[in-house]
C-alpha positions in Angstrom: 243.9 60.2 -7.7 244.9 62.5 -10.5 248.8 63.2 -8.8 248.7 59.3 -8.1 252.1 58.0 -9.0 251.8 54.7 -10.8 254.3 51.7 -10.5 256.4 50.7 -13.3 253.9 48.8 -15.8 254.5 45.1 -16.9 253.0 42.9 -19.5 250.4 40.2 -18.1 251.0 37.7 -20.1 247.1 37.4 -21.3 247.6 40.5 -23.6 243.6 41.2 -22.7 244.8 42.1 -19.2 246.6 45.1 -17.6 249.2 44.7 -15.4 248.7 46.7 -12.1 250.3 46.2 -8.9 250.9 42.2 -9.2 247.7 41.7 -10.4 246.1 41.5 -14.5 243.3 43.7 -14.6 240.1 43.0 -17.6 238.0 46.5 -17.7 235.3 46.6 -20.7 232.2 48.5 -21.2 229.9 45.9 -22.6 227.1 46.1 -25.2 224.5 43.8 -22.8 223.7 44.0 -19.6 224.8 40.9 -17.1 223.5 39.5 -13.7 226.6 38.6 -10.9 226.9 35.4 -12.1 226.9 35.7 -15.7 229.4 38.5 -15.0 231.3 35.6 -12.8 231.0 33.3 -15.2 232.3 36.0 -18.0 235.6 36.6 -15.7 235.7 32.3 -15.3 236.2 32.0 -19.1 239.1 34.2 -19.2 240.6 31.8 -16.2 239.4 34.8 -13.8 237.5 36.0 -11.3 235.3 38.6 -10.5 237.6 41.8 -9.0 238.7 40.9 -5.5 239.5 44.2 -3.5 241.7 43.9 -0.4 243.3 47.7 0.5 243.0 51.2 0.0 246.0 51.4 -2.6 244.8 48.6 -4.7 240.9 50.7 -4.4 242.8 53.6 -5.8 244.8 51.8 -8.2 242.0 50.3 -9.7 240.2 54.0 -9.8 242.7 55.5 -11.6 242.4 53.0 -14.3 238.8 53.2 -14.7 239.3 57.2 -14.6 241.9 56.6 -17.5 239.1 54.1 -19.5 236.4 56.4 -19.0 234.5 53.9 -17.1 231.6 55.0 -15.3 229.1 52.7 -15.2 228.5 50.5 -12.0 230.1 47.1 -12.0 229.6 43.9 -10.2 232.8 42.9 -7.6 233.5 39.5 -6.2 232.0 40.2 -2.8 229.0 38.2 -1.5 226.8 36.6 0.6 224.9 34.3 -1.1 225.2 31.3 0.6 224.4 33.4 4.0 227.1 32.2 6.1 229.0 35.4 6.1 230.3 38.2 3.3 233.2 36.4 1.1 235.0 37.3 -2.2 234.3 34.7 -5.4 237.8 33.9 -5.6 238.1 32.2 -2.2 239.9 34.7 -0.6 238.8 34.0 2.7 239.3 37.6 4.8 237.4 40.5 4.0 240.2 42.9 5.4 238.6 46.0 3.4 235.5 47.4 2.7 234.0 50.7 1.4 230.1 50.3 1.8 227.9 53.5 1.5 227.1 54.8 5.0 223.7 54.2 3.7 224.0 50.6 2.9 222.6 48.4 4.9 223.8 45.0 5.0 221.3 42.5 6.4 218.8 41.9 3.9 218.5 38.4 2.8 217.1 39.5 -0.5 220.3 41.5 -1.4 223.4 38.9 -1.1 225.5 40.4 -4.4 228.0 43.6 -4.4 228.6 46.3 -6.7 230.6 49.1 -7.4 229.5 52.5 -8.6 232.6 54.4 -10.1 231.0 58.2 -9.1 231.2 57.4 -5.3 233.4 54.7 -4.8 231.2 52.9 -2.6 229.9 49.7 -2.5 226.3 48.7 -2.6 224.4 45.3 -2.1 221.7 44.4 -4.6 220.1 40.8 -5.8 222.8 39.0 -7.5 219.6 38.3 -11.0 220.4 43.0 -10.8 221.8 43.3 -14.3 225.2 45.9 -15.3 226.9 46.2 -18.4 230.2 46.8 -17.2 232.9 44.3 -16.1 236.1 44.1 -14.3 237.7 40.6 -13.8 241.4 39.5 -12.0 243.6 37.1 -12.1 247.4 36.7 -11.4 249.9 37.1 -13.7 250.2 34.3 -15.9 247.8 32.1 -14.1 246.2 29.8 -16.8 244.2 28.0 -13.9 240.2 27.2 -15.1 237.7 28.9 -13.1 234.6 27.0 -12.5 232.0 27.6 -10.1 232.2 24.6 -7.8 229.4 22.6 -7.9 228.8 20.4 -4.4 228.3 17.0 -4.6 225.1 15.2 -2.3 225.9 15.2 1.4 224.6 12.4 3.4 223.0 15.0 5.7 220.1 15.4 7.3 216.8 18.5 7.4 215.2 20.1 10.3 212.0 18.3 11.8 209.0 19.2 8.9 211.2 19.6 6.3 211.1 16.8 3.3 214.8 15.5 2.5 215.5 16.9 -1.1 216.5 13.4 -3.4 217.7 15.6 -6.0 220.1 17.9 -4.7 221.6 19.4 -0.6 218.6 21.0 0.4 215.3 20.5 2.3 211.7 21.3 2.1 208.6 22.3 3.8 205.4 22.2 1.8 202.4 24.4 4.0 199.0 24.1 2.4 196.9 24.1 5.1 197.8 27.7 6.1 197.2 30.3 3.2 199.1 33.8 3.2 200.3 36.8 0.9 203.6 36.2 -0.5 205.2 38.5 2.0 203.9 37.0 4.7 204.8 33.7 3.4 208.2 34.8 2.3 208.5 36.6 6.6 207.3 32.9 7.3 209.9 31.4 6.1 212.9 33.5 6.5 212.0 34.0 10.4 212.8 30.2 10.6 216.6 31.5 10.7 218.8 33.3 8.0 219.1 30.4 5.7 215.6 30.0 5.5 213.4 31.6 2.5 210.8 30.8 -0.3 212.0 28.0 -2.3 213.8 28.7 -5.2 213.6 26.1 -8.2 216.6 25.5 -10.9 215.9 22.6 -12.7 212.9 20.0 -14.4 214.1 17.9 -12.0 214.2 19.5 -8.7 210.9 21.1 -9.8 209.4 18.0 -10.4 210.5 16.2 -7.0 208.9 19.3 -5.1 205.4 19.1 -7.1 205.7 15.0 -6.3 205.4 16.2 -2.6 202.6 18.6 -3.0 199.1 17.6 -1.7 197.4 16.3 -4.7 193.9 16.6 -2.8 193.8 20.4 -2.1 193.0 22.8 -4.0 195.6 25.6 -2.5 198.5 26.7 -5.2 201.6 27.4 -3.3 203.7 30.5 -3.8 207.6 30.1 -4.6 210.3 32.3 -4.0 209.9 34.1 -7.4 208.9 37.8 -7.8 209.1 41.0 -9.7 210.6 43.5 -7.6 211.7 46.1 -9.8 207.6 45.9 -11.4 209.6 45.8 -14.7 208.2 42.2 -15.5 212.0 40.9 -14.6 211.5 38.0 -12.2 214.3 37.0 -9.4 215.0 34.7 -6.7 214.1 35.9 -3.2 217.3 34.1 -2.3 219.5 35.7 -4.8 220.5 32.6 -6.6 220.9 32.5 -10.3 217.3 32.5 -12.6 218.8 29.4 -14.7 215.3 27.0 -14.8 211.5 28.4 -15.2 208.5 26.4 -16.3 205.8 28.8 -17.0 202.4 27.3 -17.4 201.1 27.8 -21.0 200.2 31.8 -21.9 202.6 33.0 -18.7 203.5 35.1 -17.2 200.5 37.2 -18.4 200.3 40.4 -17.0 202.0 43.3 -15.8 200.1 44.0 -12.6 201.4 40.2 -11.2 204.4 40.7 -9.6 204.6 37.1 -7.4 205.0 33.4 -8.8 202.8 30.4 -7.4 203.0 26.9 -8.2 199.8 25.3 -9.9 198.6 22.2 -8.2 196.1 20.9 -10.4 196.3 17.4 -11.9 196.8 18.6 -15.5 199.3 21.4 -14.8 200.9 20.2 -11.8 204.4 22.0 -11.3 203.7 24.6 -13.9 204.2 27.8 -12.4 201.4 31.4 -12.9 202.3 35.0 -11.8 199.5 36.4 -9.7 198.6 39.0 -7.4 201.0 39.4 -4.9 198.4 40.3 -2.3 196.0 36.9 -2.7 196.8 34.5 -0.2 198.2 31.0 -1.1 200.0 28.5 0.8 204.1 28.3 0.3 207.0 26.2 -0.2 209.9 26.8 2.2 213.5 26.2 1.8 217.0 25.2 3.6 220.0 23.5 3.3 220.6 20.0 4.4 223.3 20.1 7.3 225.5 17.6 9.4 223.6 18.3 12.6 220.7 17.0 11.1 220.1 13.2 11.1 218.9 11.5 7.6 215.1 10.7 7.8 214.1 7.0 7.4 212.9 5.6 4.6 209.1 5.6 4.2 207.0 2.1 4.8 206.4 0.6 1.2 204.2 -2.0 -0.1 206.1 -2.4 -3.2 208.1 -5.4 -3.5 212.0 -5.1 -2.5 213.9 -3.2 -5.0 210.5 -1.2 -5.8 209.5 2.6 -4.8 206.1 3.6 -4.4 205.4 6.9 -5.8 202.1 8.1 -7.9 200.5 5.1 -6.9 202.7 2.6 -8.6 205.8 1.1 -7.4 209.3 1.5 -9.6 212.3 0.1 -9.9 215.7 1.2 -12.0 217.4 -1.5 -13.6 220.8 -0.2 -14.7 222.2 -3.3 -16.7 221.8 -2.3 -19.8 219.6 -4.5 -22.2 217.7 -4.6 -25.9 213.7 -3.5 -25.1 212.6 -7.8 -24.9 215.5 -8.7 -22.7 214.6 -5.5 -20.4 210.6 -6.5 -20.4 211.8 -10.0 -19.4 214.1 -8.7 -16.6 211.0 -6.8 -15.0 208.7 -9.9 -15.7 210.9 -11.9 -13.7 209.1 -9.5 -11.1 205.8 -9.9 -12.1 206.1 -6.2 -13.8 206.3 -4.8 -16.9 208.4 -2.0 -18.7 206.7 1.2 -17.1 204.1 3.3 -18.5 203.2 6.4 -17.9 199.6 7.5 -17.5 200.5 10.5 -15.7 202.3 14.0 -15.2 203.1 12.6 -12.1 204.0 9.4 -13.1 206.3 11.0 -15.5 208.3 13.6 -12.8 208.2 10.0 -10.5 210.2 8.5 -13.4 212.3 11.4 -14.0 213.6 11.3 -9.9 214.1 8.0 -9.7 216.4 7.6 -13.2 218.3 10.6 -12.5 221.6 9.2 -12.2 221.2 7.1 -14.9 223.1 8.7 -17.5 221.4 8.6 -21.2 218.2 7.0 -21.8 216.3 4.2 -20.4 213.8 2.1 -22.0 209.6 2.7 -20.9 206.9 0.2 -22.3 205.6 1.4 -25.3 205.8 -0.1 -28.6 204.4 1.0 -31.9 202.6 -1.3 -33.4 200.1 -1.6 -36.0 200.5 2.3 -36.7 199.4 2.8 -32.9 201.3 3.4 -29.4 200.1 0.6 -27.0 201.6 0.2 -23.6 203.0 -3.4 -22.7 200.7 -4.0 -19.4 197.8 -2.5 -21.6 197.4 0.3 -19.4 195.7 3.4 -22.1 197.7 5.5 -23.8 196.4 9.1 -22.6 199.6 10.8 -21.4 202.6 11.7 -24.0 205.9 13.8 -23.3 207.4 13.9 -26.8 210.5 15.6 -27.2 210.7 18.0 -30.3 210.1 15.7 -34.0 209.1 12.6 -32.0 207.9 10.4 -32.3 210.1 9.9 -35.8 208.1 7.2 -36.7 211.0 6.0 -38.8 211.4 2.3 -40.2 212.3 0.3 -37.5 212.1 2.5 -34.7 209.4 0.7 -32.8 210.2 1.0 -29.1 210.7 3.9 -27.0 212.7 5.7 -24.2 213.0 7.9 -21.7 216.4 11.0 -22.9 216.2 14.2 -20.9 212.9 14.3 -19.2 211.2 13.7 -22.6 210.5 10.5 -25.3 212.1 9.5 -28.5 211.0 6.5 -30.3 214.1 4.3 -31.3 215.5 0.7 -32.7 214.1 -2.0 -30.3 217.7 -3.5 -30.5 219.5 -1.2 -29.0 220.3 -1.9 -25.1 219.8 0.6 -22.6 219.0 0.6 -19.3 215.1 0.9 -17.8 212.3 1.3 -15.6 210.4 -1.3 -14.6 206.8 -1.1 -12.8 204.7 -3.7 -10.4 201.4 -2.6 -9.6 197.8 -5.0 -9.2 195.2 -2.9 -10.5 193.7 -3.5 -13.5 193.6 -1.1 -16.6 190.5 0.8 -17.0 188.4 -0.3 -19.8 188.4 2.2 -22.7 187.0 2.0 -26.6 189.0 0.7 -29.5 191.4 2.9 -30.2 191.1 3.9 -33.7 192.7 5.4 -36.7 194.0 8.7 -38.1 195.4 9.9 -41.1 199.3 9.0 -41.2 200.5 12.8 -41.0 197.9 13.4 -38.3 197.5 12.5 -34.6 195.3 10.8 -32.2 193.8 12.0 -29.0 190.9 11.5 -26.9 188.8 10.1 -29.2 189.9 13.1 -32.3 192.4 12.9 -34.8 194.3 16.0 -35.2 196.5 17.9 -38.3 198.1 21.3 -38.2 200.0 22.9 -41.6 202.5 25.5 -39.6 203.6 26.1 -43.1 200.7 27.1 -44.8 199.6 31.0 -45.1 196.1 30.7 -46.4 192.7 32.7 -45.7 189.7 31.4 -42.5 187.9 29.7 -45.8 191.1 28.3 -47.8 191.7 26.9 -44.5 187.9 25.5 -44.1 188.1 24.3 -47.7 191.5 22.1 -47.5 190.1 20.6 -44.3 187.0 19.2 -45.8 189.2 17.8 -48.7 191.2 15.8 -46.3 188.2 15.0 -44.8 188.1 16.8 -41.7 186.9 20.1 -40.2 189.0 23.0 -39.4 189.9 22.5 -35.8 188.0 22.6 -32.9 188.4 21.9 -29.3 186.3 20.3 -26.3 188.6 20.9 -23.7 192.1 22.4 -22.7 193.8 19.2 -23.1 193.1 19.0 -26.7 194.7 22.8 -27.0 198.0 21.6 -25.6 197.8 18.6 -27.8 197.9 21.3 -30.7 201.0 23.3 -29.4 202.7 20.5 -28.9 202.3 19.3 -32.0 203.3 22.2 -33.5 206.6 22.6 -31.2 207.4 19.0 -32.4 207.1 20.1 -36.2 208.5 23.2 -36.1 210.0 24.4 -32.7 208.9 27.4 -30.9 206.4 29.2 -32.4 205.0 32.5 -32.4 202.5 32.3 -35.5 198.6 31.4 -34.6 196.3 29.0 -36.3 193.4 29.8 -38.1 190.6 27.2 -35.4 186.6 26.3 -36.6 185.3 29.0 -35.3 182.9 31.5 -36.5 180.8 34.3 -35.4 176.9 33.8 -36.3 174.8 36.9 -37.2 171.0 37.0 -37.0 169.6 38.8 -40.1 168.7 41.6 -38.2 172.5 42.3 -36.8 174.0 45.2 -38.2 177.8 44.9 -40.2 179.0 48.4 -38.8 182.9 48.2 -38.4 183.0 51.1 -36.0 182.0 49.4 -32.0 183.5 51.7 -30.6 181.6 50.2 -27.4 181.4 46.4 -26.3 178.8 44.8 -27.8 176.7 42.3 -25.2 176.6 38.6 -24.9 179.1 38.6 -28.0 181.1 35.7 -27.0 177.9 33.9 -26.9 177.5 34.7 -30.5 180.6 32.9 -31.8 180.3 29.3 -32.1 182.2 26.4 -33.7 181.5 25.2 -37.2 181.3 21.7 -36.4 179.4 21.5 -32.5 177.5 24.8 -32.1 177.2 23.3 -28.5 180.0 22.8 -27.9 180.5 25.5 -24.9 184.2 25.5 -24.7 186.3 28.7 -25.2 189.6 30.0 -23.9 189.4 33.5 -25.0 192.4 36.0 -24.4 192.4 38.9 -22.3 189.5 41.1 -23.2 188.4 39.0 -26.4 186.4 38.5 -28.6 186.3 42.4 -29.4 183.8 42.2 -32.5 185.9 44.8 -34.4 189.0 46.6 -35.2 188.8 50.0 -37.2 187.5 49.0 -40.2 187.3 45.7 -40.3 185.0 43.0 -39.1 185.9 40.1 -37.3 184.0 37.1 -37.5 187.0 34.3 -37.7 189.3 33.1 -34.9 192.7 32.7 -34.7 194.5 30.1 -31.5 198.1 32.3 -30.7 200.8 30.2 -29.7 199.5 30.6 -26.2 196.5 28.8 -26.6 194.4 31.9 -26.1 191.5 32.6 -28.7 191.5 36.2 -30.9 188.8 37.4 -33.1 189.7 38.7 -36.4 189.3 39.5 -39.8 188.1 36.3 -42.0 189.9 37.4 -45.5 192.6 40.2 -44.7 195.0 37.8 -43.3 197.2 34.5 -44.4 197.8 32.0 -41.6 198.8 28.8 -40.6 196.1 26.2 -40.3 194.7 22.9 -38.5 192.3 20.4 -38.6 190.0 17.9 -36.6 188.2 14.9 -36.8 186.7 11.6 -35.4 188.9 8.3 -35.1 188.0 5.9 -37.8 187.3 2.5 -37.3 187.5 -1.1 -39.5 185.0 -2.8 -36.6 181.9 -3.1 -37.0 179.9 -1.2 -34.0 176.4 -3.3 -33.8 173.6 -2.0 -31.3 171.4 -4.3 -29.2 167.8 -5.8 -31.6 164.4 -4.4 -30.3 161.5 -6.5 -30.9 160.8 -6.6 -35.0 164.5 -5.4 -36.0 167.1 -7.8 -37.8 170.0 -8.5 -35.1 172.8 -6.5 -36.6 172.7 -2.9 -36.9 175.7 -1.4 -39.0 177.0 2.0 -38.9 177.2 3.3 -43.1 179.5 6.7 -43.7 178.4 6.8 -47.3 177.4 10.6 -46.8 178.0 13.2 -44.9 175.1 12.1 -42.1 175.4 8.5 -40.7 172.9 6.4 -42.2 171.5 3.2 -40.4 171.5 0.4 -42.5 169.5 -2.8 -41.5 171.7 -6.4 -42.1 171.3 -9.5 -41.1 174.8 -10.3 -42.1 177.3 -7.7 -40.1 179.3 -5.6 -42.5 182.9 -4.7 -41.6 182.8 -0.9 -42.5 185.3 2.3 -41.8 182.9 4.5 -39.5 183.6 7.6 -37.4 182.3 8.0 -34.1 180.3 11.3 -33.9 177.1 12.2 -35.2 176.2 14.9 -37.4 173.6 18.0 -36.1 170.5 16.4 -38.2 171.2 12.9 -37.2 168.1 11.7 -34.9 169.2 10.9 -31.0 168.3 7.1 -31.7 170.2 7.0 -34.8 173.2 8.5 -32.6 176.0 6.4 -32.1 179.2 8.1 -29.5 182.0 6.4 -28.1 181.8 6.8 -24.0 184.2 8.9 -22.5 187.0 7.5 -21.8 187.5 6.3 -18.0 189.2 8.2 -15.4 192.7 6.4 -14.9 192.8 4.7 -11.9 194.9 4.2 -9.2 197.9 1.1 -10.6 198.3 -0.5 -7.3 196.2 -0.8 -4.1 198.6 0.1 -1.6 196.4 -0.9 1.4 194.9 -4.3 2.8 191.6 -5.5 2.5 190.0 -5.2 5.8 189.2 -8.8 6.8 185.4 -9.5 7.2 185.3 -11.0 10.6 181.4 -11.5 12.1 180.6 -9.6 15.6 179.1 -12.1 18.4 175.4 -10.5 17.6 175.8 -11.4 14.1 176.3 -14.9 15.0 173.5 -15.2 17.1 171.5 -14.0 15.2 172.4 -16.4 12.0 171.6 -18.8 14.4 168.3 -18.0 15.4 167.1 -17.5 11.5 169.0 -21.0 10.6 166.6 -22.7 13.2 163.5 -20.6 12.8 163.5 -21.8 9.0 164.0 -25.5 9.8 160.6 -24.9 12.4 159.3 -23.5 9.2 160.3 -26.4 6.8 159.6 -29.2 9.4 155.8 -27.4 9.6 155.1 -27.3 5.3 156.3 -30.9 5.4 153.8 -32.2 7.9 150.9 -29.8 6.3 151.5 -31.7 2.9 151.6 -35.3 4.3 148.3 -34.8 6.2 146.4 -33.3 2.6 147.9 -36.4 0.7 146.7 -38.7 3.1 142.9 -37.0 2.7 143.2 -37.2 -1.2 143.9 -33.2 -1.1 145.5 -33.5 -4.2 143.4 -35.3 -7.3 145.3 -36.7 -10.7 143.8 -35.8 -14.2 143.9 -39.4 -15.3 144.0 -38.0 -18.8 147.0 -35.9 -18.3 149.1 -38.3 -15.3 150.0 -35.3 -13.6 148.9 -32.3 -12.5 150.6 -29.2 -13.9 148.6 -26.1 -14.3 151.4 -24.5 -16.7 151.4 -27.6 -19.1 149.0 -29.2 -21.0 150.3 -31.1 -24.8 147.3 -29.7 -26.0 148.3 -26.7 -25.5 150.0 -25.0 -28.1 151.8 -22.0 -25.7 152.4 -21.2 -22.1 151.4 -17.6 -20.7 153.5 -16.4 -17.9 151.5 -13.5 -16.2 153.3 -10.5 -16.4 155.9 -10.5 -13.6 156.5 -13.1 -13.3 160.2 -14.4 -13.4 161.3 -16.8 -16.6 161.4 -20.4 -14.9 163.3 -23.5 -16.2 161.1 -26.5 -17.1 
C-alpha cells in the first residue's frame, strides 16, 4: 500500500467528501461511540450510505486513505444480514462480489447479523448490529444529492405459521408459550430451531409491546422471557435478533442489578408489559417471533359477541369512530349504539384502546369529564386507572373533557372535534363510596389525597411540620399502587426525576436501645423497628437492596427517604434538605349516619372538631366535612372506614346464560309433591269440619271471637321469642 500509485484526485462536490476512484469518501474519528444503525443513519443524513466494498482495488484504495488519516479504530461497513435472508450491502447493492472475512469468522450465527472492519488486519468481522464503534466511513456518488432513508415496509396482507398470533400492529407474527417454562437459552434454541427467521421476540414500540402483553395469559402466573440480554455482562442490553434497541419499558426501579443479564416480561395485572432483568438461568416461559409471509394464509377473525362494528378485547367491546366530532356529538354517535364514550378501568383496557386507534392520526376523544372538581366517567364506571401525560391533567378553564394523544391523556376544550372510541358492554359498575375531596394542588386516589413539593429542600421534621399545617401527614403508603401514584405525580410536575422524597416514616427506639453510630454489623429485626408516623400497622414497605442499614459512619439514621424508584432508604433525619410529600383522607360534605341501637337518637354524625373523631349524638343530621380514617385512640365502635373499594369487574358478559330446562325426574317428582299436598289439604279440611260439627271450637261470648293473641283489654301483645313478626 505504501508504493500504491493513486489516480488523479477530483473534487466531490460535498466538500466533506474525498473523491477516490468514482466514488466521495466521509472518514472521521468520532468523539461517541455508535451502533450499525446509528452509524447508518449518520451516513443517511449526509445523503450516504454506510461504505459499500466491491474489489480488491477499491479495499486498497480505501486503506491507503485511512493509513493517510491515521485511522485505526474498527468501523462499521454496509454489509449485513439482518433480515436473514442472505448477506447484502445497505445501499442495495445486490451482489456481494467481494469479501475479506477473518479465516476465523464464522458466519452463521443468528445473533451476529452486522459487519465491521478492523483497519490492523483488514478483515472483516460479524458482531450484533446494538456493538458500538466510534469510527465512521460513509459513500456516496459524486454529486448525488439523493435522501437516504431506511425504508420502512408498509403491512402486508400476509399470513403466520400455524401457532403463531397475526401481529395487528406491524409484518410479524407471534407465539406466546406459558405452559412450558425454560432458561432463556433454551427458550431462545426453542425458538430459533423453528427455522433461521425464527428467535425471541424483540419489541420496538408502546404499541407493538402492548398488542403482545394483550395476548398474554392473564390467568398464569409464568412471566415470559423476550429477546433481550446482556451479552457483553457490561449492563448493555441488545436484541438477540440484531435489530435496533429503539423502545424499552422497564418496570419501575429496572434494570436493577448487575448479575441479571436476561429480560422477561411481567405478567401481573398491575404491571402487565413492563419488562425486569433476571437471572438468566431461572426458567420462564417465552415469546417467539417471525415474519408474516405470502405463503401463509391470513387467520380468520375471532367469534365476537360485540355488536357489528365492535371488537371484544379486555372484556369490553370497542369501536373507532373516525368522523370527527365535539365530545356531546361523539357521546351521541356511540349512544346511538347503546354505548358510551370509553372508559378505561384498566392497563389493559388502555393498551386495547391504544391498538385499535392506531391509525387514527392525533387524538381521539374517551369519556371522562371533569366536573364538579372531580373526573367521572360517562357510563359511571369508577375512576381507578389514570395514564396522564406529563402536566396533565391542566385543569385549565374550560378544559373539561379529555382525550386520548400518544398512548397518554390530556384534558382539553369540550368543543373541539376529534375523533373517538366508543364502548358497549352490559355489566354494571361496581358499587364504590362517594368519591370525595382533596385539596385543589393535591390528588385523589384510593380513598387518600396526595401532595408532593419537588421544589422544596427542607429537613424529615420541616417536612413533618408543613404537612400538619396543610392538614395532612407526611406521606405514607398502603400499597405499591399508591407509590406509582407519587412518581407519577412528580413526573407530571417536574419531568424525570432523580431527587427522593422525604416519606412518614420513622424508626422507633425502646429506651433501652443504644445511639451508637458505628454498626459495623446488621442489627436484627431492624426493619421491623421502623414504622409509619401515621399507621404503625400499617405493614407495608418496599425497601431497597439491602435496606434499612441503621447507620452510615457517623451518623444515625432514623428518617426515610422514597428515591425516584420507589425503593425505601434510611437516613439521617437533620443532615440533609429534600423534597417532600404529603397524605391524607378524602374529605366529605355528606353526612355518614350509622344504624340506631336500642336507646340511641336515630342519627349519628361524624364531628372533626379535633384531632380524634368525636361522636356526636343528633336527632337532627348535620351536614359536616369529615375524613374517613380513624385516629390510634379512637375506640373500634367509635371507628368509622370507608370499605375497600370493589374489585372492577368484568364490562360485558361475553357468554349466554345457560337455559334452565327441568330433567324428566325433576318433573315427576314435582308432580308427586303437588298431589301429596292436595291429599294433605283435602285431609285438614275434613278434620276441621267434623270438630265444628261436635262444638270442638267454643266462642267467648264476651269477646265474639276467639283469638288467643288479642284481647281489647289487653294493653300489649307478647310474641314468644322466635317467633316471626305476623301481620294483623
Amino acid at each position: 500500500v505504501e508504493n500504491f500509485t493513486l489516480p488523479e484526485p477530483q473534487p466531490c462536490a460535498d466538500n466533506r467528501f474525498t473523491y477516490i476512484h468514482g466514488k466521495c469518501y466521509y472518514f472521521e474519528s468520532l468523539n461517541v461511540y455508535q451502533t450499525w444503525y446509528e452509524s447508518l443513519d449518520y451516513c443517511n443524513n449526509m445523503n450516504a450510505s454506510l461504505v459499500t466494498l466491491t474489489s480488491v482495488y477499491q479495499h486498497d484504495l480505501l486503506f491507503y486513505n485511512l493509513q493517510k488519516k491515521s485511522m485505526s479504530s474498527s468501523f462499521w461497513i454496509g454489509l449485513n444480514n439482518i433480515e436473514q435472508q442472505g448477506w447484502r450491502w445497505a445501499d442495495g447493492t445486490s451482489v456481494v462480489s467481494f469479501v475479506a472475512w477473518a479465516q476465523s469468522e464464522t458466519l452463521d450465527s443468528s445473533t451476529k447479523r452486522c459487519a465491521y472492519e478492523w483497519p490492523t488486519t483488514k478483515h472483516w468481522y460479524a458482531s450484533n448490529c446494538n456493538a458500538k464503534l466510534n469510527s465512521i466511513v460513509c459513500m456516496k456518488q459524486n454529486g448525488s444529492t439523493e435522501v437516504r432513508t431506511t425504508p420502512v415496509t408498509p403491512m402486508q396482507p400476509w399470513g403466520c405459521p400455524p401457532g403463531y398470533v397475526e401481529s395487528k400492529v406491524n409484518n410479524k407474527c407471534y407465539k406466546i408459550v406459558q405452559d412450558t417454562t425454560l432458561n432463556f437459552d433454551a427458550a431462545s434454541k426453542a425458538c430459533s430451531d423453528q427455522g433461521k427467521e425464527y428467535s425471541l421476540v424483540s419489541i420496538h414500540s408502546e404499541l407493538e409491546n402492548a398488542f403482545i402483553a394483550l395476548q398474554l395469559d392473564r390467568k398464569s402466573f409464568v412471566n415470559v422471557w423476550i429477546g433481550f440480554h446482556d451479552d457483553s455482562f457490561d449492563s448493555t442490553f441488545k436484541w438477540l435478533d440484531n435489530s435496533p434497541e429503539d423502545f424499552t419499558n422497564w418496570n419501575t426501579g429496572e434494570p436493577s442489578s448487575y448479575s441479571e443479564h436476561c429480560v422477561e416480561m411481567l405478567i401481573p395485572a398491575d404491571v402487565t408489559g413492563k419488562w425486569n432483568d433476571v437471572s438468566c438461568s431461572v426458567s420462564r416461559g417465552y415469546i417467539c417471533q417471525t415474519n408474516k409471509a405470502l405463503r401463509y394464509p391470513t387467520q380468520a377473525p375471532a367469534v365476537s359477541k360485540c355488536p357489528s362494528g365492535y371488537t371484544a378485547t379486555a372484556d369490553s367491546c370497542f369501536r373507532v369512530v373516525k368522523t370527527a366530532k365535539d365530545f356531546k356529538d361523539a357521546q351521541s354517535a356511540c349512544k346511538v349504539d347503546g354505548a358510551n364514550l370509553a372508559s378505561i378501568n384498566s392497563k389493559y383496557e388502555q393498551m386495547s384502546i391504544e391498538v385499535l386507534a392506531k391509525d387514527v392520526p392525533g387524538a381521539v376523544w374517551i369519556g371522562l369529564k371533569r366536573e364538579n372538581e372531580s373526573h367521572i366517567w360517562l357510563d359511571n364506571w369508577p375512576y381507578t386507572y389514570v395514564k396522564w401525560a406529563l402536566n396533565e391533567p391542566s385543569l385549565n378553564e374550560g378544559e373539561y373533557c379529555t382525550v386520548l394523544l400518544n398512548v397518554e391523556w390530556k384534558d382539553t376544550q369540550c368543543d373541539l372535534k376529534y375523533p373517538a372510541i366508543c364502548e358497549y358492554n352490559t355489566g354494571n359498575p361496581p358499587t364504590t363510596p362517594i368519591p370525595g375531596k382533596c385539596p385543589p394542588d393535591s390528588s385523589r386516589f384510593q380513598g387518600f389525597c396526595f401532595y408532593v413539593d419537588p421544589n422544596a429542600r427542607v429537613t424529615w421534621s420541616q417536612a413533618k411540620a408543613n404537612c400538619i399545617n396543610r392538614g395532612m401527614n407526611l406521606l405514607s403508603f398502603r400499597n405499591i399502587k399508591e407509590v406509582e401514584h407519587v412518581r407519577q405525580s412528580v413526573e407530571s410536575k417536574v419531568g424525570r426525576y432523580d431527587f427522593p422524597l422525604w416519606i412518614g416514616m420513622r424508626r422507633n427506639r425502646s429506651e433501652d436501645e443504644s445511639y451508637e453510630y458505628f454498626d459495623y454489623y446488621p442489627e436484627e429485626n431492624l426493619d421491623n423497628k421502623f414504622k409509619w408516623i401515621d399507621e404503625p400497622d400499617n405493614s407495608f414497605k418496599n425497601w431497597n437492596d439491602r435496606e434499612p442499614s441503621g447507620s452510615w459512619g457517623h451518623e444515625s439514621e432514623e428518617c426515610v427517604e422514597m428515591k425516584n424508584t420507589g425503593k425505601f432508604n434510611d437516613i439521617n433525619c437533620d443532615n440533609y434538605k429534600k423534597p417532600y410529600g404529603c397524605s391524607g383522607h378524602e374529605t366529605f360534605d355528606t353526612p355518614i349516619t350509622t344504624a340506631p341501637t336500642a336507646g340511641e337518637n336515630p342519627s349519628v354524625v361524624v364531628s372533626t372538631t379535633s384531632s380524634d373523631f368525636e361522636v356526636v349524638s343528633s336527632k337532627q343530621t348535620v351536614s359536616s366535612s369529615i375524613i374517613i380514617g380513624v385516629s390510634r385512640s379512637t375506640t373500634k365502635e367509635q371507628s368509622l372506614k370507608p370499605k375497600e373499594p370493589a374489585r372492577v369487574a368484568p364490562k360485558i358478559k361475553l357468554e349466554p346464560d345457560e337455559p334452565n330446562i327441568l330433567t324428566a325426574g325433576q318433573i315427576v317428582g314435582i308432580l308427586i309433591g303437588t298431589v301429596t299436598l292436595l291429599i294433605i289439604i283435602i285431609v285438614v279440611l275434613l278434620v276441621i269440619k267434623h270438630q265444628l260439627q261436635k262444638g270442638g271450637y267454643v266462642t267467648n261470648s264476651a269477646h265474639g271471637f276467639t283469638n288467643a293473641m288479642y284481647l281489647k283489654t289487653v294493653e300489649s301483645v307478647s310474641v314468644a321469642e322466635g317467633t316471626g313478626k305476623q301481620s294483623i
